[in-house]
TORDREN-231873 format. One record per residue (C-alpha): residue number from 1; residue in one letter; chain; x, y, z. Coordinates in Angstrom, 3 decimals. Layout:
{resi = NUM, resn = A, chain = A, east = X, north = Y, up = Z}
...
end
This chain:
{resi = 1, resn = X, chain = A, east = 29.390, north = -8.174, up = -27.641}
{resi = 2, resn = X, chain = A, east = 26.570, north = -5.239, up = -28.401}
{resi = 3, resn = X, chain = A, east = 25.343, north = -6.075, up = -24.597}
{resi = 4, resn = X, chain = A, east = 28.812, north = -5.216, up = -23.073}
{resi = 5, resn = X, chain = A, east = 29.327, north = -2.560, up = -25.647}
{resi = 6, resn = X, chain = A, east = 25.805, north = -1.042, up = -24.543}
{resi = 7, resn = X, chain = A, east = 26.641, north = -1.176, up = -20.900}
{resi = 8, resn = X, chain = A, east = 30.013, north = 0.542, up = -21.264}
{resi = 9, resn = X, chain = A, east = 28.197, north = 3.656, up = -22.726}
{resi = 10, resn = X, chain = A, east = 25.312, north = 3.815, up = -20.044}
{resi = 11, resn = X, chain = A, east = 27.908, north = 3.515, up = -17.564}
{resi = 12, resn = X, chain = A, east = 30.164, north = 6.319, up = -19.959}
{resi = 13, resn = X, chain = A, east = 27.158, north = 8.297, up = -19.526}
{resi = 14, resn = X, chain = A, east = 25.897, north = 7.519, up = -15.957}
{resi = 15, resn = X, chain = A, east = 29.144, north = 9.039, up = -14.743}
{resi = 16, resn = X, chain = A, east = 29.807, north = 11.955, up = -17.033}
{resi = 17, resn = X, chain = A, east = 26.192, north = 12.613, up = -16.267}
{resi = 18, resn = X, chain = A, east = 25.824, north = 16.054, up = -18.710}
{resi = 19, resn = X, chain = A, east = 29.619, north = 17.114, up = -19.072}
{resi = 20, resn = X, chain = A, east = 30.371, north = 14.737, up = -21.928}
{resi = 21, resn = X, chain = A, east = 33.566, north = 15.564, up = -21.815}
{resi = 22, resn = X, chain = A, east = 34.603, north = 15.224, up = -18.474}
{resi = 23, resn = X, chain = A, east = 37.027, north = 12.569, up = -18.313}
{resi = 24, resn = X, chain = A, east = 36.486, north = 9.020, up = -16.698}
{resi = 25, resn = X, chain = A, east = 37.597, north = 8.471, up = -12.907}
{resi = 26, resn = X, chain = A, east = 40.093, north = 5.640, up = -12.653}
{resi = 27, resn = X, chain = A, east = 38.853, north = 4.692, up = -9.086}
{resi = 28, resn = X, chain = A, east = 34.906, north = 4.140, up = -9.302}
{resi = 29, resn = X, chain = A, east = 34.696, north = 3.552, up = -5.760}
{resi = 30, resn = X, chain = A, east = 35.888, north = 6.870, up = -4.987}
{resi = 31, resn = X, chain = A, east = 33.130, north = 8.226, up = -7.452}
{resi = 32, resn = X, chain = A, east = 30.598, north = 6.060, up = -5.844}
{resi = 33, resn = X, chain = A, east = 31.168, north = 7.608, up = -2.556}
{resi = 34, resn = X, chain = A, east = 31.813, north = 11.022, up = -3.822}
{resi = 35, resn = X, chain = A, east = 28.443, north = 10.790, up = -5.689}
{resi = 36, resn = X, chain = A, east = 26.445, north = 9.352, up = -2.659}
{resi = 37, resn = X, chain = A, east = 27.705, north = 12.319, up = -0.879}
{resi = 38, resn = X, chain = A, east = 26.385, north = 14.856, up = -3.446}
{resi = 39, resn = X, chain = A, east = 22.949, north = 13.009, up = -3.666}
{resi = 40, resn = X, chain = A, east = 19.858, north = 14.289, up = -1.545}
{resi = 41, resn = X, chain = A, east = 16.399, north = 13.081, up = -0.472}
{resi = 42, resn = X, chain = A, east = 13.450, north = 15.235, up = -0.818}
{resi = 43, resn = X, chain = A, east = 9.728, north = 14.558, up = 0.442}
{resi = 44, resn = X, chain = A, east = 7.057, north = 16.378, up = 0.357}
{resi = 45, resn = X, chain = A, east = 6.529, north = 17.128, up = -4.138}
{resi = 46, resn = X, chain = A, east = 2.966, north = 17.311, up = -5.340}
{resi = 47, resn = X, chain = A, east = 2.097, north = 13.485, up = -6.617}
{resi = 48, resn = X, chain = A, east = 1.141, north = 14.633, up = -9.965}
{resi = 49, resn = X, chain = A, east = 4.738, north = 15.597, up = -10.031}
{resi = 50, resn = X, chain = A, east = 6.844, north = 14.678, up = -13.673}
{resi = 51, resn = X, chain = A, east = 10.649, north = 14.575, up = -14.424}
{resi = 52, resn = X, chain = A, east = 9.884, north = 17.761, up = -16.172}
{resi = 53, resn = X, chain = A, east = 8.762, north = 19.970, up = -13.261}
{resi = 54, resn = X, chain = A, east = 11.476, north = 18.211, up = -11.096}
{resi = 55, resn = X, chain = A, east = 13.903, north = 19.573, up = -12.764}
{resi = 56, resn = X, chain = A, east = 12.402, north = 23.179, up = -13.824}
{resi = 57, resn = X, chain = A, east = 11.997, north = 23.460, up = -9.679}
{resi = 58, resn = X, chain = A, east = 15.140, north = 21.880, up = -8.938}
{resi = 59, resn = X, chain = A, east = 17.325, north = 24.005, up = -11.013}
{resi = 60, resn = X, chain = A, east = 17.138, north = 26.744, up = -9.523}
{resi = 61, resn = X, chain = A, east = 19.002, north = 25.155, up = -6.537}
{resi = 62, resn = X, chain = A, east = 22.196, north = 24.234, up = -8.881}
{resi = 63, resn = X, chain = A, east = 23.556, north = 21.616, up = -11.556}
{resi = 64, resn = X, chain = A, east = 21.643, north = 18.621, up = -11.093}
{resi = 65, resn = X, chain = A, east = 23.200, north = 15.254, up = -12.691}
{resi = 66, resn = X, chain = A, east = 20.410, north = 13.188, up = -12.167}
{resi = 67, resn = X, chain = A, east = 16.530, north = 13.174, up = -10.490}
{resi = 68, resn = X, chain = A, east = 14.874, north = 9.828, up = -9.515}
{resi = 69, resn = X, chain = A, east = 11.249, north = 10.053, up = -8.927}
{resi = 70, resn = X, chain = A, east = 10.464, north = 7.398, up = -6.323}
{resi = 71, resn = X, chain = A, east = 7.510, north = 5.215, up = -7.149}
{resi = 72, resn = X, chain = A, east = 5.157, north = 2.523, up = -5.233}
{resi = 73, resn = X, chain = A, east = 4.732, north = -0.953, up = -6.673}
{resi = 74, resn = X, chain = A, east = 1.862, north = 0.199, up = -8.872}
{resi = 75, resn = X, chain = A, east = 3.931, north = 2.710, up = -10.398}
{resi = 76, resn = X, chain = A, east = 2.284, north = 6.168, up = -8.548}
{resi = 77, resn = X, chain = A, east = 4.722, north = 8.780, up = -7.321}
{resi = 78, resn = X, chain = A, east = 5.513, north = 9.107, up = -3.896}
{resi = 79, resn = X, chain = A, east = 5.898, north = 12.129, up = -3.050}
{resi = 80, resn = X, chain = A, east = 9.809, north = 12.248, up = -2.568}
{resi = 81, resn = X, chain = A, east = 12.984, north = 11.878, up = -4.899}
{resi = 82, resn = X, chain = A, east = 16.744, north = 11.154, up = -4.771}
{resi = 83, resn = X, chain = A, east = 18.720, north = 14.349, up = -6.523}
{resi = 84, resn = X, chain = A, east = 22.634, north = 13.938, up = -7.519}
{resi = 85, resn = X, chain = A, east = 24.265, north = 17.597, up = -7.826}
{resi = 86, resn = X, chain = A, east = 27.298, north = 18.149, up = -10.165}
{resi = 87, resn = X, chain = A, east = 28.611, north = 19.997, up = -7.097}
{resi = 88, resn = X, chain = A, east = 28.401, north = 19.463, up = -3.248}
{resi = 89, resn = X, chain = A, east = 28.588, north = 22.832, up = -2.242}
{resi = 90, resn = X, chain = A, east = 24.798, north = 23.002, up = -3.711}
{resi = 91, resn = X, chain = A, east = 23.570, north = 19.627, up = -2.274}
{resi = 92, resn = X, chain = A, east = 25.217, north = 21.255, up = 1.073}
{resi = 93, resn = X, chain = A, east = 23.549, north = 24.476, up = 0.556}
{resi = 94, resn = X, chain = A, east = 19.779, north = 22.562, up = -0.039}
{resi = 95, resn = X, chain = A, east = 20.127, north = 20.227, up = 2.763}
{resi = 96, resn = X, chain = A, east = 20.394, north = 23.638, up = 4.899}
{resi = 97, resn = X, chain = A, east = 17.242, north = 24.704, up = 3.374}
{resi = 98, resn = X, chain = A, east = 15.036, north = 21.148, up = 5.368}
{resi = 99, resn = X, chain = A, east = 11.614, north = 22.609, up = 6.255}
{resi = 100, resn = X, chain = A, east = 12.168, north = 25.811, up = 5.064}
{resi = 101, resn = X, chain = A, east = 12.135, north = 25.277, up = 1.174}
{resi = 102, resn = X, chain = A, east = 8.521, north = 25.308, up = -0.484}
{resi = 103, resn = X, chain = A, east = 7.501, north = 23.831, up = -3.411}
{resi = 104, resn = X, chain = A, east = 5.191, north = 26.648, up = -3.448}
{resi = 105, resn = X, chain = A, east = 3.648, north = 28.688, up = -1.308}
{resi = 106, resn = X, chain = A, east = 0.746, north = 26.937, up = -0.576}
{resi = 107, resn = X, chain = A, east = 2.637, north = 23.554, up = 0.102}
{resi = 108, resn = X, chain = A, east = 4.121, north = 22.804, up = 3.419}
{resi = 109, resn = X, chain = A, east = 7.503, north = 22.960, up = 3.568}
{resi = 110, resn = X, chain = A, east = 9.971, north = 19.729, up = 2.069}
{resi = 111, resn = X, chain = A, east = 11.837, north = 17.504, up = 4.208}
{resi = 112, resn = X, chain = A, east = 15.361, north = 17.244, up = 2.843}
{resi = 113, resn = X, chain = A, east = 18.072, north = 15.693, up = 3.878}
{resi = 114, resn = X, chain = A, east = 21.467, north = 13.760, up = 2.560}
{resi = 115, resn = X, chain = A, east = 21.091, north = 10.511, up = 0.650}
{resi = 116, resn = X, chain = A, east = 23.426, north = 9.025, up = 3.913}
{resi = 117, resn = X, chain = A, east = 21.254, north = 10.216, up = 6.534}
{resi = 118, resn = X, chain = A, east = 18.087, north = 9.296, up = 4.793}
{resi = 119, resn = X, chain = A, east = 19.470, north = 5.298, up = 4.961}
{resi = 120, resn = X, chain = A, east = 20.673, north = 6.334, up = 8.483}
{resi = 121, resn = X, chain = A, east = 17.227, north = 7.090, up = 9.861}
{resi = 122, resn = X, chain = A, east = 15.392, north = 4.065, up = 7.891}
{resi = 123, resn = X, chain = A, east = 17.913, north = 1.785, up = 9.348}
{resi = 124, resn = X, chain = A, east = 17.446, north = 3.156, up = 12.504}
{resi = 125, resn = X, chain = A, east = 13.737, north = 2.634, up = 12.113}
{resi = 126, resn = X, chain = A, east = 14.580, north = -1.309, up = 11.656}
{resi = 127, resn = X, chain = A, east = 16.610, north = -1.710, up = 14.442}
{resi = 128, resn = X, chain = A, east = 13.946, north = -0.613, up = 16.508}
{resi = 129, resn = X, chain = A, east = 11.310, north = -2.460, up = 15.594}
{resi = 130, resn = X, chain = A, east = 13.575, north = -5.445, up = 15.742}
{resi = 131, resn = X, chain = A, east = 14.527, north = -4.559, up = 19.156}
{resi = 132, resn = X, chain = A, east = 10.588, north = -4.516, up = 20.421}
{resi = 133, resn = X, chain = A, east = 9.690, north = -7.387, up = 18.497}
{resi = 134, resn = X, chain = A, east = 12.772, north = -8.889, up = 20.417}
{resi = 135, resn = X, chain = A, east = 12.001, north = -7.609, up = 24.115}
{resi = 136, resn = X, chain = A, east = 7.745, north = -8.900, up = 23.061}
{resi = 137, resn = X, chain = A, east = 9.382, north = -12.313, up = 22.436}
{resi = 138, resn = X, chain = A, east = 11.459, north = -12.383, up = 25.796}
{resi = 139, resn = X, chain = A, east = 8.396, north = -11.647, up = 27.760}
{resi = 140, resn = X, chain = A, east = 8.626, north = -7.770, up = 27.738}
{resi = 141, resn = X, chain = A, east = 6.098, north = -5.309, up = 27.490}
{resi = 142, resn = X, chain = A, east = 3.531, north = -5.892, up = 24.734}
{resi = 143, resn = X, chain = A, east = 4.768, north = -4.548, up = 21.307}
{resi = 144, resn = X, chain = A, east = 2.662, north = -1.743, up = 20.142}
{resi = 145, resn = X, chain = A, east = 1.636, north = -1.170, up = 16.580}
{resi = 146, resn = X, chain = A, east = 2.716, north = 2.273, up = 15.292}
{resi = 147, resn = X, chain = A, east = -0.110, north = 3.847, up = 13.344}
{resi = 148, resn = X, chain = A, east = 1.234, north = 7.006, up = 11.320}
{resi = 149, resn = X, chain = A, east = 0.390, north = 10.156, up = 13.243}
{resi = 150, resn = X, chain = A, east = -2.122, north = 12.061, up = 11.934}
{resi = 151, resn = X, chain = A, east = -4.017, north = 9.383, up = 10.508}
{resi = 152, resn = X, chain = A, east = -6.280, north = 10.175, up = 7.862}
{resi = 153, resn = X, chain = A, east = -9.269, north = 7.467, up = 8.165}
{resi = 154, resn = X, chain = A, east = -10.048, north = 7.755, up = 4.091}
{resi = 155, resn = X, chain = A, east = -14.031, north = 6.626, up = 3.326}
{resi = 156, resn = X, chain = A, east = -14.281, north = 2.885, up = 2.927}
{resi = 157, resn = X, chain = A, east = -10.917, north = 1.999, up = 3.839}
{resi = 158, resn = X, chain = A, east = -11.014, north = 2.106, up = 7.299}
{resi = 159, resn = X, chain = A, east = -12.779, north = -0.655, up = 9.708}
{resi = 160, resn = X, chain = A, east = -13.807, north = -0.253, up = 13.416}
{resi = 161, resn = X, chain = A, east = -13.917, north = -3.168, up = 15.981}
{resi = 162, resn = X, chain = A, east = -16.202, north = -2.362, up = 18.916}
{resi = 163, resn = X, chain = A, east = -17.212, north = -4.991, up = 21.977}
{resi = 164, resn = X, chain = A, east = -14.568, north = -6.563, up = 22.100}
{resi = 165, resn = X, chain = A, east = -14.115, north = -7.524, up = 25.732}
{resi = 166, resn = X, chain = A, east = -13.601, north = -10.586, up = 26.716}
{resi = 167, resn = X, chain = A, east = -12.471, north = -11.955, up = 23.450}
{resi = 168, resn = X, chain = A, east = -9.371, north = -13.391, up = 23.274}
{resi = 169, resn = X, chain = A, east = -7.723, north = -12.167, up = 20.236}
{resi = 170, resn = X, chain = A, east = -4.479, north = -10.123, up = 18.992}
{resi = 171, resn = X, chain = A, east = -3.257, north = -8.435, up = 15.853}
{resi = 172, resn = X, chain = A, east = -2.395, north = -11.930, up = 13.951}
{resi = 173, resn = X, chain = A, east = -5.668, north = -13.177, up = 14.158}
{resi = 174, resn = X, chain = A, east = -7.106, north = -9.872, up = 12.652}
{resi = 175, resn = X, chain = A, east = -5.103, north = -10.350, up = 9.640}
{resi = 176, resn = X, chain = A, east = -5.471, north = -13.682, up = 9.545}
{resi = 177, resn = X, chain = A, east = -9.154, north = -13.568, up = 9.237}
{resi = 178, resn = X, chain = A, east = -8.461, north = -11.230, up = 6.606}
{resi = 179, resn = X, chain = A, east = -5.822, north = -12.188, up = 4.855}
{resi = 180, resn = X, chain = A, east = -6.127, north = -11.970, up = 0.826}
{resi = 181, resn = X, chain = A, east = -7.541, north = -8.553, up = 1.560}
{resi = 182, resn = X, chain = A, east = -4.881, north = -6.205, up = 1.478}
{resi = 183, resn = X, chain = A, east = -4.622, north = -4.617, up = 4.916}
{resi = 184, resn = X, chain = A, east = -1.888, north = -2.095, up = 5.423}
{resi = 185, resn = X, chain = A, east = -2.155, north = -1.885, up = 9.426}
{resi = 186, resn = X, chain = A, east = -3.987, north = -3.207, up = 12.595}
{resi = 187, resn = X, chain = A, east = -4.277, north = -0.835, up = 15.645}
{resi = 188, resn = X, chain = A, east = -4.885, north = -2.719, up = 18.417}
{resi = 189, resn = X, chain = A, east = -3.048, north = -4.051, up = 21.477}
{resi = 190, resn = X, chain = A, east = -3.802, north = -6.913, up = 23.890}
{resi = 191, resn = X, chain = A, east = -6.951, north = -5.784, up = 26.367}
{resi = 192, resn = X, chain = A, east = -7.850, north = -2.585, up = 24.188}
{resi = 193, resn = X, chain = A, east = -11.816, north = -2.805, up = 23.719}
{resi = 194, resn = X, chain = A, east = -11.644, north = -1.384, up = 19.970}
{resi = 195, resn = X, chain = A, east = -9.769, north = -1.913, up = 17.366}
{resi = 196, resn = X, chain = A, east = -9.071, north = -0.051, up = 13.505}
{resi = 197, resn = X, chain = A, east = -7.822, north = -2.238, up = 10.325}
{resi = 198, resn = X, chain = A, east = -6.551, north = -0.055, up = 7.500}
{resi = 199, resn = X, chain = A, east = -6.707, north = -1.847, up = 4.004}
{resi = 200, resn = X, chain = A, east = -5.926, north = -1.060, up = 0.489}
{resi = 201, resn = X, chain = A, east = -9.289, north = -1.646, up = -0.914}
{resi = 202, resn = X, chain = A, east = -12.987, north = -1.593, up = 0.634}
{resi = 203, resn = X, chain = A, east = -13.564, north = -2.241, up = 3.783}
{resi = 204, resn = X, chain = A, east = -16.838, north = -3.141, up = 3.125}
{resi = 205, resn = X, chain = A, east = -16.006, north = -5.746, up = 0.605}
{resi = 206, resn = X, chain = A, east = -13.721, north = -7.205, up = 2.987}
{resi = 207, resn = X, chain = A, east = -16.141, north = -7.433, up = 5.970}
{resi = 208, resn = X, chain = A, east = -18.966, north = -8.927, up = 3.827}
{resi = 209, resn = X, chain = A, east = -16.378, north = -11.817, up = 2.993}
{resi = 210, resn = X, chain = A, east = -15.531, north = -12.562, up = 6.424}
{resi = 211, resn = X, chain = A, east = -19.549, north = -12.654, up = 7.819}
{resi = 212, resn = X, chain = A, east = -20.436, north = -16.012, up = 8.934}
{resi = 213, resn = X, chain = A, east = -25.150, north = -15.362, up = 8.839}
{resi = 214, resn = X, chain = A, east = -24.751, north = -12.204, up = 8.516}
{resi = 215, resn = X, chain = A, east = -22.340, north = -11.670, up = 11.910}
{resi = 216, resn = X, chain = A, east = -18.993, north = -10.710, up = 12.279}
{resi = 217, resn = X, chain = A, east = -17.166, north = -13.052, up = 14.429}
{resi = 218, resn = X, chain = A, east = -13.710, north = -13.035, up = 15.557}
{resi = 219, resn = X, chain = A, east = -11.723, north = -15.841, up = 17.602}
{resi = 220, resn = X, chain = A, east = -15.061, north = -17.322, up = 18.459}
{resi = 221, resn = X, chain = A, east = -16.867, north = -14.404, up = 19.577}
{resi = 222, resn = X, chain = A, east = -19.765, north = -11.725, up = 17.829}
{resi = 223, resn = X, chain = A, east = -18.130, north = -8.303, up = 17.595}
{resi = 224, resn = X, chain = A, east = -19.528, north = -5.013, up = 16.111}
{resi = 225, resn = X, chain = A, east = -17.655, north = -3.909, up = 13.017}
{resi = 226, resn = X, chain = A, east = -18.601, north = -0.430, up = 11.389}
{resi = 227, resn = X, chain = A, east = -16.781, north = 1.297, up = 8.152}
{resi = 228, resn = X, chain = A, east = -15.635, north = 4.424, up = 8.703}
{resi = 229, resn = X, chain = A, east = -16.760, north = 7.140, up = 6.810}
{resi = 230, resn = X, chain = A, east = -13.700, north = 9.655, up = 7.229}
{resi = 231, resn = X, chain = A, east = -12.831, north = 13.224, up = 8.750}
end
């Protein structure tokens, strides 16, 4: 069928990459693994980065077979990409290079590191959380929310609890007063008298929704909320 014939030549092409004339391997799952091995993460590209300027930067650091710009769900660049070198000696030799390549000099150095230790560390990650979540449940110490270090409190996305002794509330209740508003993180842990919610939109929009008369009330209880207005 032209559906079958049309995936036989993107695969023809996926795995010659740009030596058309390099011959098939008989044993893809050899190639698989010899291609995850020649594949490398990279963090730390401008976001108004393009295929184009991936490449022109990356080729200076050898053969590339293919670049893939990693996106968010609303399409925007990341920041980082997944890079498959003809040969391993140069994804060896650019792995080396992890905090000491620039993309220029007035750019902070790139993280890089293999396509295997990349998965490595984010399953790591996972197991960790799952671990706490599973030590909370048994009665252990209260699980802490991690907040990225070196959190930058952008203007109008950032909401402050104050006064909030002696109301008995957690993290679930926060974003279940606001849920439908997009939050990306609570900071707060059982007993803390503050608390910050980061969310995708306005804060402001968000708080004005959730005002019963005019107050802010949460599990029962008045509390001060404020928008932050940023570093």
């Amino acid at each position: 069928s032209t559906r079958e014939m049309l995936r036989k030549q993107w695969y023809q092409r996926r795995v010659r990459g740009r030596n058309p004339d390099k011959p098939l391997p008989k044993n893809t799952e050899e190639l698989k693994l010899a291609n995850n091995l020649k594949t490398v993460y990279v963090k730390g590209l401008p976001l108004d980065m393009n295929i184009d300027r991936a490449e022109e930067f990356f080729s200076d650091h050898g053969k590339t077979s293919y670049i893939k710009l990693r996106k968010d769900a609303e399409g925007k660049f990341k920041g980082s990409v997944f890079i498959e070198f003809v040969e391993q000696s140069d994804a060896d030799k650019i792995v080396l290079a992890n905090k000491e390549l620039k993309f220029s000099e007035d750019t902070d150095p790139l993280i890089i590191m293999s396509r295997n230790d990349y998965f490595k560390s984010k399953n790591q990650n996972v197991k960790n959380v799952k671990n706490l979540k599973r030590e909370s449940q048994m009665g252990g110490t209260e699980l802490k929310h991690e907040v990225p270090e070196h959190v930058e409190y952008q203007k109008g996305l950032v909401l402050k609890l104050e006064g909030l002794e002696g109301i008995d509330t957690s993290r679930e209740d926060m974003k279940q007063l606001f849920e439908g508003h997009s939050v990306n993180w609570v900071n707060f842990n059982k007993g803390d008298v503050e608390a910050y919610i980061r969310f995708e939109g306005s804060a402001q929009d968000a708080l004005d929704k959730v005002k019963v008369d005019e107050k802010f009330i949460l599990s029962g209880k008045e509390a001060k909320a404020a928008i932050l207005e940023g570093e």
